[in-house]
C-alpha distance (Angstrom), angle and dihedral (degrees) to the residues before:
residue distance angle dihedral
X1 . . .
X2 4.04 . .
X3 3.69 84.5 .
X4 3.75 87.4 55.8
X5 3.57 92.6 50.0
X6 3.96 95.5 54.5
X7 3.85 86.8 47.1
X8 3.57 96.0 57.6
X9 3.80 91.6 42.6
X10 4.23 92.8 53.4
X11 3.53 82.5 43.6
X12 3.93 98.3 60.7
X13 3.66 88.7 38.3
X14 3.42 92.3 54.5
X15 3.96 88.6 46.4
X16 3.60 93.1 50.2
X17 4.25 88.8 51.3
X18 3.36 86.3 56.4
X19 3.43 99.5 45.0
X20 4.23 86.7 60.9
X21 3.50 90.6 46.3
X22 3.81 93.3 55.5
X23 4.20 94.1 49.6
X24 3.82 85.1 45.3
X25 3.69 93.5 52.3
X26 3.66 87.6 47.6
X27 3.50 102.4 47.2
X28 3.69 125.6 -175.5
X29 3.69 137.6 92.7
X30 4.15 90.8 -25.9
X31 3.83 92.0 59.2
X32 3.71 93.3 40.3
X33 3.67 93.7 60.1
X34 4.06 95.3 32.7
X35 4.26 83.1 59.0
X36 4.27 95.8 45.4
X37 3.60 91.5 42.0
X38 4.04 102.2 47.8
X39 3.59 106.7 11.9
X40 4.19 104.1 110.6
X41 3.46 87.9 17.3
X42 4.46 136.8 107.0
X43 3.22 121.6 -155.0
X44 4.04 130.8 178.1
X45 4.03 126.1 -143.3
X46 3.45 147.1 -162.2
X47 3.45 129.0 -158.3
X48 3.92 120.6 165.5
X49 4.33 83.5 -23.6
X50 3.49 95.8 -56.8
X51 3.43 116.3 119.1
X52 3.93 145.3 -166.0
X53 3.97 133.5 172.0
X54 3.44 105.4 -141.0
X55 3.80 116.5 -166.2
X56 3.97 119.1 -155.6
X57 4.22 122.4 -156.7
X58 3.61 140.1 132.8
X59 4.27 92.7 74.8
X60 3.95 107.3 -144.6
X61 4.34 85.7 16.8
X62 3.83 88.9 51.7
X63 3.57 108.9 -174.4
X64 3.52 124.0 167.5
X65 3.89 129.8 -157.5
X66 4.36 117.8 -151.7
X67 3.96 113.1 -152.7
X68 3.89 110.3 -179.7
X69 3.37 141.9 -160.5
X70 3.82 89.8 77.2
X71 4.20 125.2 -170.3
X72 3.64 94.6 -110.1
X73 4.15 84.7 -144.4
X74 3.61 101.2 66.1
X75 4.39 91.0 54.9
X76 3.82 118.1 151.1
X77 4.11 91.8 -177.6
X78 4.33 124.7 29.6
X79 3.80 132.4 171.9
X80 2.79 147.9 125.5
X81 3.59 128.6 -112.3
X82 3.38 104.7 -109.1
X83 3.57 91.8 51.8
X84 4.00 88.0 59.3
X85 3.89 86.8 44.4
X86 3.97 88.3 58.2
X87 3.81 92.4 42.5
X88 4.03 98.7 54.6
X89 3.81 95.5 33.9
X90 4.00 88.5 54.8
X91 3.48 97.9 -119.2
X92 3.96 94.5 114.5
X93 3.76 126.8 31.1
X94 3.87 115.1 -125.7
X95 3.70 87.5 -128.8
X96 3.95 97.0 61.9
X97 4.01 84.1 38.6
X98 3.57 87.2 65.4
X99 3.67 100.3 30.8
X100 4.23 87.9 56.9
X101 3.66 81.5 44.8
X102 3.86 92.0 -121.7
X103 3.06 74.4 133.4
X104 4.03 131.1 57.2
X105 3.46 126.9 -166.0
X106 4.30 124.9 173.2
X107 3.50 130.4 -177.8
X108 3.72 138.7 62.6
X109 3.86 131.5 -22.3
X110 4.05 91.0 -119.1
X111 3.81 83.5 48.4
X112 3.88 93.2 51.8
X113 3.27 99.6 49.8
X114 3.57 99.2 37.8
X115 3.91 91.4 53.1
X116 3.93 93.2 44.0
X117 4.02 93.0 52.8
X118 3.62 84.0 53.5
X119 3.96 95.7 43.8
X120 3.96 83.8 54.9
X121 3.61 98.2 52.1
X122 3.47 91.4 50.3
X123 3.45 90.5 52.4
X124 3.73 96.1 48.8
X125 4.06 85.3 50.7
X126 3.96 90.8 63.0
X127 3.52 105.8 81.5
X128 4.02 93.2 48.7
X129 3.70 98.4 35.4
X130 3.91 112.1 73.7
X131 3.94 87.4 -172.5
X132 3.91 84.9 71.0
X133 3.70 97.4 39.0
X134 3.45 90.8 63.6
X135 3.48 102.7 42.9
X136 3.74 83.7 51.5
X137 3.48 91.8 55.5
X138 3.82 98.0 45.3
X139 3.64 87.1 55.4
X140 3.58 96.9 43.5
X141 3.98 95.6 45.4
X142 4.55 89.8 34.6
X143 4.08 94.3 43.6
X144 3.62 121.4 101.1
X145 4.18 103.8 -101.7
X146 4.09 119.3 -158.0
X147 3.76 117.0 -121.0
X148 3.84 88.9 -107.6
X149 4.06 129.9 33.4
X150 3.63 125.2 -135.2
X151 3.57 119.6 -116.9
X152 3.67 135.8 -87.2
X153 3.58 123.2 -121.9
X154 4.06 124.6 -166.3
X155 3.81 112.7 -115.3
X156 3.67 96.0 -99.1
X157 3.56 84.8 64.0
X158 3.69 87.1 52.3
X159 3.86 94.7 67.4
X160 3.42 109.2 140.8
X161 4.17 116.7 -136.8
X162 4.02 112.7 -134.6
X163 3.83 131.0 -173.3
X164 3.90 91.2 51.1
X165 4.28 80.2 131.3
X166 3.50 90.8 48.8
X167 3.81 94.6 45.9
X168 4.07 85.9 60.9
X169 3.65 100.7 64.8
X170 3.96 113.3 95.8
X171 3.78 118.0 -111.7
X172 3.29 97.6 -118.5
X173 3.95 89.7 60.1
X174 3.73 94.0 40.4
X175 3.99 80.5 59.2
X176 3.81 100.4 57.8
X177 3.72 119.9 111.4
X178 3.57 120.6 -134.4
X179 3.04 129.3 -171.6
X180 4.35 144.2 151.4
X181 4.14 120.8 -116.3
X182 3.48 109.8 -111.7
X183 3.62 108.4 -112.9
């Protein structure tokens, strides 16, 4: 079973190697943003409870480094497979993924945003790039599967709700007026 468990984490770092080496190959506004926005930066994941801290530096020469056994508490990225199954293939929309927190993302706002503009251009790359359809495949055909799927929902369904922060602030806070003295 441990044996298992080291498998599946070489495996997803070998995935995610091969992932960089596909943008690089490709070049162009994907890569660009993939080096600005990890490049200097470590980051741990969770897929399916295995998990790897993956460490980005060398910006245009991006190489990244994998160290594993990771403290499952201090995770930046978790899923679970499935979830990144129904994300690539279409069926789910990244947004609900992380608004149903099937998705769980930490660190700072810049980060966020910087690392979902490059999820989506990635994502946008799959149909045309072959690279990425196969690694897709290999992970989707390779990666462990439950014994049952979840179910699909149509896109309406998908909706995601915003303002939940904004819904959290007392009323009688929402109502003070601020304002700046005119000079």
């Amino acid at each position: 079973m441990e044996n298992q468990f080291f498998e599946r984490q070489a495996q997803l770092d070998q995935w995610l190697h091969r992932l960089v080496e596909i943008l690089r190959s490709q070049g162009g506004s994907t890569w660009e943003a993939l080096v600005q926005t990890v490049s200097g930066k470590t980051a741990a994941i969770d897929i399916d409870g295995i998990g790897l801290r993956v460490r980005a530096s060398g910006g245009e020469q991006l190489q990244i480094e994998s160290e594993y056994p990771v403290a499952l508490e201090s995770v930046n990225f978790r899923s679970e497979a499935e979830t990144i199954r129904d994300v690539i293939a279409g069926r789910l929309t990244l947004d609900a993924a992380v608004v149903t927190e099937n998705i769980y993302l930490s660190g700072t706002l810049e980060d966020l945003l910087a690392i979902y503009q490059v999820v989506m251009e990635i994502l946008a790359d799959s149909p045309i790039n072959p690279q990425l359809r196969h690694l897709w495949t290999e992970f989707d055909q390779l990666w462990f599967r439950p014994s049952s799927p979840p179910p699909y929902f149509s896109l309406e369904q998908q909706k995601p709700s915003y303002g939940e922060l904004i819904r959290q602030v007392p009323e009688d806070v929402l109502a003070i007026d601020v304002f700046s003295p005119e000079i």
